[in-house]
N, CA, C and O atoms as CSV, one atom per row, in Angstrom:
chain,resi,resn,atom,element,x,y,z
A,1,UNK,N,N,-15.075,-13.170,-22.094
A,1,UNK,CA,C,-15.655,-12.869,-20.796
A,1,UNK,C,C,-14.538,-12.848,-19.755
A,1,UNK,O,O,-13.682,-13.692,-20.024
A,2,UNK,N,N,-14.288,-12.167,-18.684
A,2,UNK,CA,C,-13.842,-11.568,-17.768
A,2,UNK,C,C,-13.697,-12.405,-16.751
A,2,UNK,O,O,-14.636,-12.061,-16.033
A,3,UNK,N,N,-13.068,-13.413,-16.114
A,3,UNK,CA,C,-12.864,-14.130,-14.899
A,3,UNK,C,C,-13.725,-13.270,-13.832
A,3,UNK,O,O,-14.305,-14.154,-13.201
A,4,UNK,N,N,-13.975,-12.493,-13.491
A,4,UNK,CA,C,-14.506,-11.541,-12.452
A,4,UNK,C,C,-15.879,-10.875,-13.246
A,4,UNK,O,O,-16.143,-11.021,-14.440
A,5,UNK,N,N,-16.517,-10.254,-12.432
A,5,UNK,CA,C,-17.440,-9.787,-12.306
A,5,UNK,C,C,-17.366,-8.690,-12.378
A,5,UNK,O,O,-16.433,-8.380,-11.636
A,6,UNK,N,N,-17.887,-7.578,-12.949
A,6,UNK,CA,C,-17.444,-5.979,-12.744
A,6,UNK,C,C,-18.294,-5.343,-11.793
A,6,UNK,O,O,-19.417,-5.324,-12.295
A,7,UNK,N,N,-18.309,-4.827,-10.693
A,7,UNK,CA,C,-18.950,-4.155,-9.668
A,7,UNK,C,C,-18.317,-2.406,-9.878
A,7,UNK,O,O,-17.335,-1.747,-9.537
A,8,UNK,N,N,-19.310,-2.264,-10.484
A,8,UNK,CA,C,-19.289,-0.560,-11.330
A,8,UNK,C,C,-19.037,0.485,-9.588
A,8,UNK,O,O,-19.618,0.693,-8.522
A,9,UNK,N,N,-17.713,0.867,-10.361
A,9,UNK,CA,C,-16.651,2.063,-9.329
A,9,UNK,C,C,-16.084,1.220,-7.979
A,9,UNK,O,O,-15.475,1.708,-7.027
A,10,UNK,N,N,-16.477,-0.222,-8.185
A,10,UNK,CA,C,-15.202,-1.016,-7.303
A,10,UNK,C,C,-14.299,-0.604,-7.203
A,10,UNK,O,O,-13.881,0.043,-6.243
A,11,UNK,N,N,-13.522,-0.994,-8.605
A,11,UNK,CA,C,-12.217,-0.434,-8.751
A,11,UNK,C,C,-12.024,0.930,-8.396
A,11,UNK,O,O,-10.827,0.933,-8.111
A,12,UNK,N,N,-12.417,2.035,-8.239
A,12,UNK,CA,C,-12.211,3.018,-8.574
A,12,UNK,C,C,-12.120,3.804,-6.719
A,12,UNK,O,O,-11.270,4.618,-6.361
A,13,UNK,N,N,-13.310,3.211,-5.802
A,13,UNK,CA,C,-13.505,3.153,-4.273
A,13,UNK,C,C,-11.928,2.287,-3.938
A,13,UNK,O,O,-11.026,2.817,-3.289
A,14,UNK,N,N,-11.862,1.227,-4.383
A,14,UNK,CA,C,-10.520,0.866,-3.476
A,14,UNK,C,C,-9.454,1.210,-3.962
A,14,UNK,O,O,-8.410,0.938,-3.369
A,15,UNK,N,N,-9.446,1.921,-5.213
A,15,UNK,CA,C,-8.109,1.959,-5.505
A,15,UNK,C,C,-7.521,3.473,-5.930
A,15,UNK,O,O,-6.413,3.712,-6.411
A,16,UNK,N,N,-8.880,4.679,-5.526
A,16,UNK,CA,C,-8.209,5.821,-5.707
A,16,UNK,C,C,-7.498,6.436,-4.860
A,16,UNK,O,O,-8.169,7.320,-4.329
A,17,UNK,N,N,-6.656,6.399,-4.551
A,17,UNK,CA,C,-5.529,6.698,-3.514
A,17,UNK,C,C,-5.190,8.003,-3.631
A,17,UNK,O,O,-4.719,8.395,-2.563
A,18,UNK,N,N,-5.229,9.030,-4.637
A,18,UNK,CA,C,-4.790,10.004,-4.787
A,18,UNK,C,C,-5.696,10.847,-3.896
A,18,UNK,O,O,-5.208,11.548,-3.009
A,19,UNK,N,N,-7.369,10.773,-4.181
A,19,UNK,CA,C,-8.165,11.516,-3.490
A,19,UNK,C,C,-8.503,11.395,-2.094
A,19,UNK,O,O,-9.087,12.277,-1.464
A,20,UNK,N,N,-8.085,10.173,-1.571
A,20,UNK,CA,C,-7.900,9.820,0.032
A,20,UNK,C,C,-6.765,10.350,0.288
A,20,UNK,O,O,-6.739,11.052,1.299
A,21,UNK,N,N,-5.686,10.229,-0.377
A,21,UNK,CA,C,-4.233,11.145,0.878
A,21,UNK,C,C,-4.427,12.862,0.440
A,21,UNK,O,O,-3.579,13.553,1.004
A,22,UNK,N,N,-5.189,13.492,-0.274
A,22,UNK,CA,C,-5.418,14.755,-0.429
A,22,UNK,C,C,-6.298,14.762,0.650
A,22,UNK,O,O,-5.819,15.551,1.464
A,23,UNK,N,N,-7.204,14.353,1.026
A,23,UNK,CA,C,-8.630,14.320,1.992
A,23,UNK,C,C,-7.718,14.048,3.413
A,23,UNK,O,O,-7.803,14.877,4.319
A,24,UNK,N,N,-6.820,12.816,3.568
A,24,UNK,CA,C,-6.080,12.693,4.485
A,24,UNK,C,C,-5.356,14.064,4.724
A,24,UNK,O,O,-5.356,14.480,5.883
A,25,UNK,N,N,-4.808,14.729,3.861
A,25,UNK,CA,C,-3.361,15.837,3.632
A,25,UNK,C,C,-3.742,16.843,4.389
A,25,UNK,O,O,-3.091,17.693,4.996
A,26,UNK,N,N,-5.613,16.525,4.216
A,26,UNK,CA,C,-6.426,18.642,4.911
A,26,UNK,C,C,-6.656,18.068,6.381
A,26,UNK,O,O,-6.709,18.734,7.415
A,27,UNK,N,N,-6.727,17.281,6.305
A,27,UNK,CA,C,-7.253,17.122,8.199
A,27,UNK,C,C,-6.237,17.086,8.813
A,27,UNK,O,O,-5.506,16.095,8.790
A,28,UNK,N,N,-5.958,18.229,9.538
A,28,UNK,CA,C,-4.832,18.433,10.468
A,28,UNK,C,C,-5.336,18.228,11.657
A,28,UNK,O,O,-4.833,18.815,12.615
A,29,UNK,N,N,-6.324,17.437,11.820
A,29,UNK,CA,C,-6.336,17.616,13.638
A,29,UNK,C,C,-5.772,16.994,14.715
A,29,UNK,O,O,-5.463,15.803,14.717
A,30,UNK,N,N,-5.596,17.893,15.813
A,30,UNK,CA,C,-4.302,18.044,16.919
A,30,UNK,C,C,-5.042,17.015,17.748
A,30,UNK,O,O,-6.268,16.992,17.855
A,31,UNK,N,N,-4.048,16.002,18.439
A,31,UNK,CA,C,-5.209,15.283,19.270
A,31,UNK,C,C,-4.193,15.867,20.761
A,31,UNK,O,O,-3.236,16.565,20.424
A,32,UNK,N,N,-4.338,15.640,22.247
A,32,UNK,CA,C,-3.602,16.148,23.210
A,32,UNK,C,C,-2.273,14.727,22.933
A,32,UNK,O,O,-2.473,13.555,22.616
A,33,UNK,N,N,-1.315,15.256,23.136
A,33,UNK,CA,C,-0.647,14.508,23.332
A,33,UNK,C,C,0.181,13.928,24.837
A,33,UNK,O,O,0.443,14.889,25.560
A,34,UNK,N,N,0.552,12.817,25.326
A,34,UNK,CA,C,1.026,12.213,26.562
A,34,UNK,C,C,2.245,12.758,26.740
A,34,UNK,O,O,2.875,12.908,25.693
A,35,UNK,N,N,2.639,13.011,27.472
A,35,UNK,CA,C,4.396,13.421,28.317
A,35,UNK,C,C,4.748,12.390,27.724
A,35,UNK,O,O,4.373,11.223,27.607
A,36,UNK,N,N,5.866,13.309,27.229
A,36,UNK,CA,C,6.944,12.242,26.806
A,36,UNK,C,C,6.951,11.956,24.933
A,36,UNK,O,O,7.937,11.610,24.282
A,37,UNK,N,N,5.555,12.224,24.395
A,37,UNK,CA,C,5.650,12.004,23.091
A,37,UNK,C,C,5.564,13.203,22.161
A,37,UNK,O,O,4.704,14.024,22.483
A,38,UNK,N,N,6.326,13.491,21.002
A,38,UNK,CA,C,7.200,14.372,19.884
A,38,UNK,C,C,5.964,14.602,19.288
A,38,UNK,O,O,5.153,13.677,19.297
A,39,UNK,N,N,5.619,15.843,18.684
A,39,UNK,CA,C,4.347,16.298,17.436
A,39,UNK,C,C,5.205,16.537,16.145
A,39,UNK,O,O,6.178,17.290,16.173
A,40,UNK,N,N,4.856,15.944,15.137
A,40,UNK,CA,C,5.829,16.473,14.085
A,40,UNK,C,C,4.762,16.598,12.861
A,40,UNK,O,O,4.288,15.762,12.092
A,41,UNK,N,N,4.593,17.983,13.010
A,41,UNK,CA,C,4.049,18.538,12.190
A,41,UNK,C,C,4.611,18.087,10.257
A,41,UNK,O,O,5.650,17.460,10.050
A,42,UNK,N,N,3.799,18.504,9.249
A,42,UNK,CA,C,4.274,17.892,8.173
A,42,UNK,C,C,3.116,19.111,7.470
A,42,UNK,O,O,2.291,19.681,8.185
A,43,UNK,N,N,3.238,19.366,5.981
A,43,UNK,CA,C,2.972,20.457,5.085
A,43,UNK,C,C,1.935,19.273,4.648
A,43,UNK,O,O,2.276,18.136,4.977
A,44,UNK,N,N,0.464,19.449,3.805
A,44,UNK,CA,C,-0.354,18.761,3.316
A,44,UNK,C,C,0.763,18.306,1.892
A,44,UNK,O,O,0.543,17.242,1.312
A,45,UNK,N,N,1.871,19.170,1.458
A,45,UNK,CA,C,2.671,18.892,0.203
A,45,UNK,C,C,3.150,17.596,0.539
A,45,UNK,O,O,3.055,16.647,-0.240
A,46,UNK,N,N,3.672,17.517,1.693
A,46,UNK,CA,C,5.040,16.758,2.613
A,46,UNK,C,C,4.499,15.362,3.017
A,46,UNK,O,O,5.193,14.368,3.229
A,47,UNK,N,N,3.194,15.444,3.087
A,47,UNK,CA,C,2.176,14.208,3.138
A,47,UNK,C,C,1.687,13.718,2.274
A,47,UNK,O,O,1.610,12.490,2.293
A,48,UNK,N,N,1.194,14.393,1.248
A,48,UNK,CA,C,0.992,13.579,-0.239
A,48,UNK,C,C,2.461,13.418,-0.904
A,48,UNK,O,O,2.561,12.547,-1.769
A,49,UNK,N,N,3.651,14.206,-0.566
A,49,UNK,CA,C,4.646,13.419,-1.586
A,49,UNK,C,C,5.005,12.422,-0.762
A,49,UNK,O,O,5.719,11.690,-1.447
A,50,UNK,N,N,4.869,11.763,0.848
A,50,UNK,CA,C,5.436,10.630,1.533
A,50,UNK,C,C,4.649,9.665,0.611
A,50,UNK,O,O,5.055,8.962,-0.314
A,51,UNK,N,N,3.176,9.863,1.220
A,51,UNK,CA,C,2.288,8.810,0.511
A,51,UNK,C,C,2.129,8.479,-0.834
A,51,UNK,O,O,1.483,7.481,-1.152
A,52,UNK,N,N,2.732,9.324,-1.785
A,52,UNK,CA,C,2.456,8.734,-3.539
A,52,UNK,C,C,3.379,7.731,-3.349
A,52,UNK,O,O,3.168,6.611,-3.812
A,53,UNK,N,N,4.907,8.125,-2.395
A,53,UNK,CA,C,5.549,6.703,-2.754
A,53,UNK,C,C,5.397,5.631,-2.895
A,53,UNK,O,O,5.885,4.965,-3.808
A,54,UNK,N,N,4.413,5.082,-1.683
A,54,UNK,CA,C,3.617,4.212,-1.725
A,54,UNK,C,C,2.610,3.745,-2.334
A,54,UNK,O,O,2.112,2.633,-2.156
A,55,UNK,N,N,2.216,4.683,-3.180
A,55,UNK,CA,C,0.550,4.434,-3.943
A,55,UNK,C,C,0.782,2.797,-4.961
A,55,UNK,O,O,-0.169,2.279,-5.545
A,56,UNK,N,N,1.751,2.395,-4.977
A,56,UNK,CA,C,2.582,1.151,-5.898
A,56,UNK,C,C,2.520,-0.284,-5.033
A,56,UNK,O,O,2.806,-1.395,-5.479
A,57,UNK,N,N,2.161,-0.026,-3.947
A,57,UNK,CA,C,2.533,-1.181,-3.187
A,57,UNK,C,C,1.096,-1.728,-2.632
A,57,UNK,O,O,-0.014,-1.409,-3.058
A,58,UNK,N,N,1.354,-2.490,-1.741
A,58,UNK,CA,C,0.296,-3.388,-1.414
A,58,UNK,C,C,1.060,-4.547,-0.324
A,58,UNK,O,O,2.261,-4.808,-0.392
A,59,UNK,N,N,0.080,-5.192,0.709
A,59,UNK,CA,C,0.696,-6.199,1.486
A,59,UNK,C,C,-0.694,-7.224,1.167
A,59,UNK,O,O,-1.918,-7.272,1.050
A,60,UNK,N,N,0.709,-8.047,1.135
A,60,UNK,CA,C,0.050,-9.630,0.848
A,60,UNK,C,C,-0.055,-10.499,1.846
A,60,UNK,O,O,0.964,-10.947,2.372
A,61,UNK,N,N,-1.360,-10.883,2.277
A,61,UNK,CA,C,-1.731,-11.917,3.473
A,61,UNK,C,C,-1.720,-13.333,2.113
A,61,UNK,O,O,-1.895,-13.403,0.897
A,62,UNK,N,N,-1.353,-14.413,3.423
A,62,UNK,CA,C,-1.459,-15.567,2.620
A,62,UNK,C,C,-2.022,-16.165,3.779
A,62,UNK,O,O,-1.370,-16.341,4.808
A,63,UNK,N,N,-3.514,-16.562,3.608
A,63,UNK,CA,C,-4.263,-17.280,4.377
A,63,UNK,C,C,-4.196,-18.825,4.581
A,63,UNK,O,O,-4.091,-19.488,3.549
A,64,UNK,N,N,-4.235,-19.364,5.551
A,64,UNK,CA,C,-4.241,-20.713,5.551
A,64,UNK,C,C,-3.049,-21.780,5.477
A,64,UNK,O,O,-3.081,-23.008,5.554
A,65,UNK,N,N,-1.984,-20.887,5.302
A,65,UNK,CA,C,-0.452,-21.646,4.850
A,65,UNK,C,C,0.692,-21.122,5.159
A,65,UNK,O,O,0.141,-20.085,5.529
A,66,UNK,N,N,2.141,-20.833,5.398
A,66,UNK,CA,C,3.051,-20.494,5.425
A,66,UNK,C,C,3.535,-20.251,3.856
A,66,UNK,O,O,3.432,-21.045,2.921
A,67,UNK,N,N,3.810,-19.593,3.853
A,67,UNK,CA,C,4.470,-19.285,2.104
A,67,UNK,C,C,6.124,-18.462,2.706
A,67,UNK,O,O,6.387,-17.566,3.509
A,68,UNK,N,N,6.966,-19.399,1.759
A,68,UNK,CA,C,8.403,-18.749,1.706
A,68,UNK,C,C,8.605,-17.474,1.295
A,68,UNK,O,O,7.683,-16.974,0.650
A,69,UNK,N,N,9.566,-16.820,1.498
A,69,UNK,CA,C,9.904,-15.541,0.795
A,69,UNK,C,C,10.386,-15.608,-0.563
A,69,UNK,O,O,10.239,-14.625,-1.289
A,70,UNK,N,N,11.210,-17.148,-1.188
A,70,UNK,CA,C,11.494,-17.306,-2.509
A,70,UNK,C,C,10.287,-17.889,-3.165
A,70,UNK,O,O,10.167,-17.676,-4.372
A,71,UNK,N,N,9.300,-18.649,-2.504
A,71,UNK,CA,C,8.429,-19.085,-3.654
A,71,UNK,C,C,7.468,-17.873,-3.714
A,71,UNK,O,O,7.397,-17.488,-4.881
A,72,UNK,N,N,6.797,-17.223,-2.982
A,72,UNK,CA,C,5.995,-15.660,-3.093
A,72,UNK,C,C,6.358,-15.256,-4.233
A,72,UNK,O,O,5.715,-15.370,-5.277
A,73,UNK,N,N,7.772,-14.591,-4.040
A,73,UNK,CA,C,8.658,-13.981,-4.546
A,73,UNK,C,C,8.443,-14.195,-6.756
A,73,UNK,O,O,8.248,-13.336,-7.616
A,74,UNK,N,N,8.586,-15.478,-6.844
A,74,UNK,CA,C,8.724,-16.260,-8.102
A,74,UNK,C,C,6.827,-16.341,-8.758
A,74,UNK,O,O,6.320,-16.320,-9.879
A,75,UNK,N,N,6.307,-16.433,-7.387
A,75,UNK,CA,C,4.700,-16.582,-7.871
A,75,UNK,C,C,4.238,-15.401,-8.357
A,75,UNK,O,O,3.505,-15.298,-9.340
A,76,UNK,N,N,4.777,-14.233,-7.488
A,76,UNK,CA,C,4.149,-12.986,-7.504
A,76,UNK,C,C,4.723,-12.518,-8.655
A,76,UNK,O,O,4.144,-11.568,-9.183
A,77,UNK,N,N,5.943,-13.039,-9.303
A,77,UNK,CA,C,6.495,-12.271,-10.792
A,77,UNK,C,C,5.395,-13.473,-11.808
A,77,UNK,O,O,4.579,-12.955,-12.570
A,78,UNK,N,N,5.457,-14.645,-11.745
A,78,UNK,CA,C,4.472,-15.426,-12.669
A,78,UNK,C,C,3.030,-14.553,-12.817
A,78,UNK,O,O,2.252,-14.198,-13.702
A,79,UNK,N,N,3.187,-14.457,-11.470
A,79,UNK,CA,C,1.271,-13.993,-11.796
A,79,UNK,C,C,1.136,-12.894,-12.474
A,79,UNK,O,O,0.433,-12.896,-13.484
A,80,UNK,N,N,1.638,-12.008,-12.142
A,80,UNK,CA,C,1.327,-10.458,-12.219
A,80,UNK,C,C,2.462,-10.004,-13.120
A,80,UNK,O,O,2.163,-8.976,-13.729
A,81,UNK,N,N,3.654,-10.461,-13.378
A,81,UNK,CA,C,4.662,-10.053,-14.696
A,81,UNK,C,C,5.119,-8.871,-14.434
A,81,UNK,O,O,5.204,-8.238,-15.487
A,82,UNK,N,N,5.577,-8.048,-13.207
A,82,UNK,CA,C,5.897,-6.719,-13.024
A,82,UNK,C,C,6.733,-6.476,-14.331
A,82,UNK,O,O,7.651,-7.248,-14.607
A,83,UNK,N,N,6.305,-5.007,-15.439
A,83,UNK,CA,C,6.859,-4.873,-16.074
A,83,UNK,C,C,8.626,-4.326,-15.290
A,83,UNK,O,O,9.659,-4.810,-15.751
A,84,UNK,N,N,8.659,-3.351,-14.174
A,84,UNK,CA,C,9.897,-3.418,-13.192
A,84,UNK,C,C,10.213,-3.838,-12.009
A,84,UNK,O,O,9.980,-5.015,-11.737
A,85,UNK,N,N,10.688,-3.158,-11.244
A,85,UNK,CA,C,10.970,-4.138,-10.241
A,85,UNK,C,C,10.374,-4.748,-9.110
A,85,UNK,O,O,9.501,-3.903,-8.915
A,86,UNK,N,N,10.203,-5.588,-8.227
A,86,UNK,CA,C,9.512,-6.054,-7.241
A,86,UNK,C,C,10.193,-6.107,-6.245
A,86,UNK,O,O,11.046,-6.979,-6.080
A,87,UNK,N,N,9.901,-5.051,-5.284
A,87,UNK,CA,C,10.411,-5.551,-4.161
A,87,UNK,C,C,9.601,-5.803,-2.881
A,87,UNK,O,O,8.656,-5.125,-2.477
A,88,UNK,N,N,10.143,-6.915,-2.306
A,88,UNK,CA,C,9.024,-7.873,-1.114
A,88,UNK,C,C,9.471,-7.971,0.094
A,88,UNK,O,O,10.409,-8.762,0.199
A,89,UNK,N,N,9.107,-7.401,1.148
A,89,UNK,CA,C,9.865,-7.402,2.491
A,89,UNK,C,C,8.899,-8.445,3.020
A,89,UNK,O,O,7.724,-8.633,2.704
A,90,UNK,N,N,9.812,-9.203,4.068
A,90,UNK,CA,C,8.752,-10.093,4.898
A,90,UNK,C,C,8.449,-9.547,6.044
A,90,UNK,O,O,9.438,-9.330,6.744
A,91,UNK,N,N,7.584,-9.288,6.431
A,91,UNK,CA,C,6.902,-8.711,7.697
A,91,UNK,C,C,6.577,-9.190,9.026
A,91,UNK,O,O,6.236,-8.617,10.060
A,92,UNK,N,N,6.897,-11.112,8.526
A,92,UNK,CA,C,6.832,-11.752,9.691
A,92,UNK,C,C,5.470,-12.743,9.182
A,92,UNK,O,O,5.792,-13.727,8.515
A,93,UNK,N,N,4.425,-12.606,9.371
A,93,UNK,CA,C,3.692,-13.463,8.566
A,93,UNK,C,C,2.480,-12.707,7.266
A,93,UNK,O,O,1.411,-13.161,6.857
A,94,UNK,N,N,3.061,-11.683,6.975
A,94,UNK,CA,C,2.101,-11.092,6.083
A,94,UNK,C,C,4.030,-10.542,4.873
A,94,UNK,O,O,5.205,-10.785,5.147
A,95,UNK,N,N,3.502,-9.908,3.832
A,95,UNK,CA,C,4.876,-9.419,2.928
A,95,UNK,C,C,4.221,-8.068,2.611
A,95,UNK,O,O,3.019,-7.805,2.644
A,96,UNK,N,N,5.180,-7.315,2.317
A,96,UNK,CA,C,5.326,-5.911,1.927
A,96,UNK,C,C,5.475,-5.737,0.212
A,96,UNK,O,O,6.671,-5.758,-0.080
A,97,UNK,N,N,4.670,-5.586,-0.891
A,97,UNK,CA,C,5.080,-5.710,-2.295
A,97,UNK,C,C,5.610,-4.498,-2.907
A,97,UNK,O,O,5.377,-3.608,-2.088
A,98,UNK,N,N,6.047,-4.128,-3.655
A,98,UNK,CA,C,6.323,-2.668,-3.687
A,98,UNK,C,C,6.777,-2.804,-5.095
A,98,UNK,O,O,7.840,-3.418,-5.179
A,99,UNK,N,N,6.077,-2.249,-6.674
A,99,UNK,CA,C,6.366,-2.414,-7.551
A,99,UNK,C,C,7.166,-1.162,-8.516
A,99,UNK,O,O,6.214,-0.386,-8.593
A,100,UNK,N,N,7.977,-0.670,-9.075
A,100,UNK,CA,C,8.391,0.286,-9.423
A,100,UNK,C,C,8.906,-0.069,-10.671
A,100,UNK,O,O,8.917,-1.174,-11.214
A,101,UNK,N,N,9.475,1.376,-11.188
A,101,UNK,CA,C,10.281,0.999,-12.584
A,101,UNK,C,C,11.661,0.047,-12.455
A,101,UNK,O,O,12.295,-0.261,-13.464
């Protein structure tokens, strides 16, 4: 038995990322912009290849406590065993995870 509970297409609502930055990629809409601020247009291609980079990562809140950047760091390889690499930016009180080959 399964520590968790299965809530049928949970997984599948929070974690399909591919079909949200395609859905993100078509909505081009222009909002007015203020004096003084740059429009930088981007290709729906140019927006899904920024965002796959990311499709690997995730930010980690740690509620209730201060957590170091070396013990995170050591927990987050115990727990989860990245088969490659981990990399963890600190953000100030939340971390940046970012898992790759």
């Amino acid at each position: 038995m399964t520590p968790c509970r299965e809530v049928p297409g949970a997984y599948e609502s929070a974690f399909n990322l591919l079909d949200q930055m395609q859905e993100d990629a078509e909505s081009d809409a222009k909002d007015n912009l203020c004096e003084g601020f740059a429009l930088v247009s981007l290709s729906k291609e140019e927006k899904v290849r920024i965002r796959l980079q990311w499709s690997h990562a995730l930010i980690i809140k740690t509620f209730g406590r201060t957590v170091g950047y070396q013990f995170l760091s050591q927990r987050v390889r115990e727990l989860w065993a990245p088969s490659g690499n981990l990399d963890l930016v600190d953000l100030g009180h939340d971390y940046l995870a970012k898992m790759g080959n």
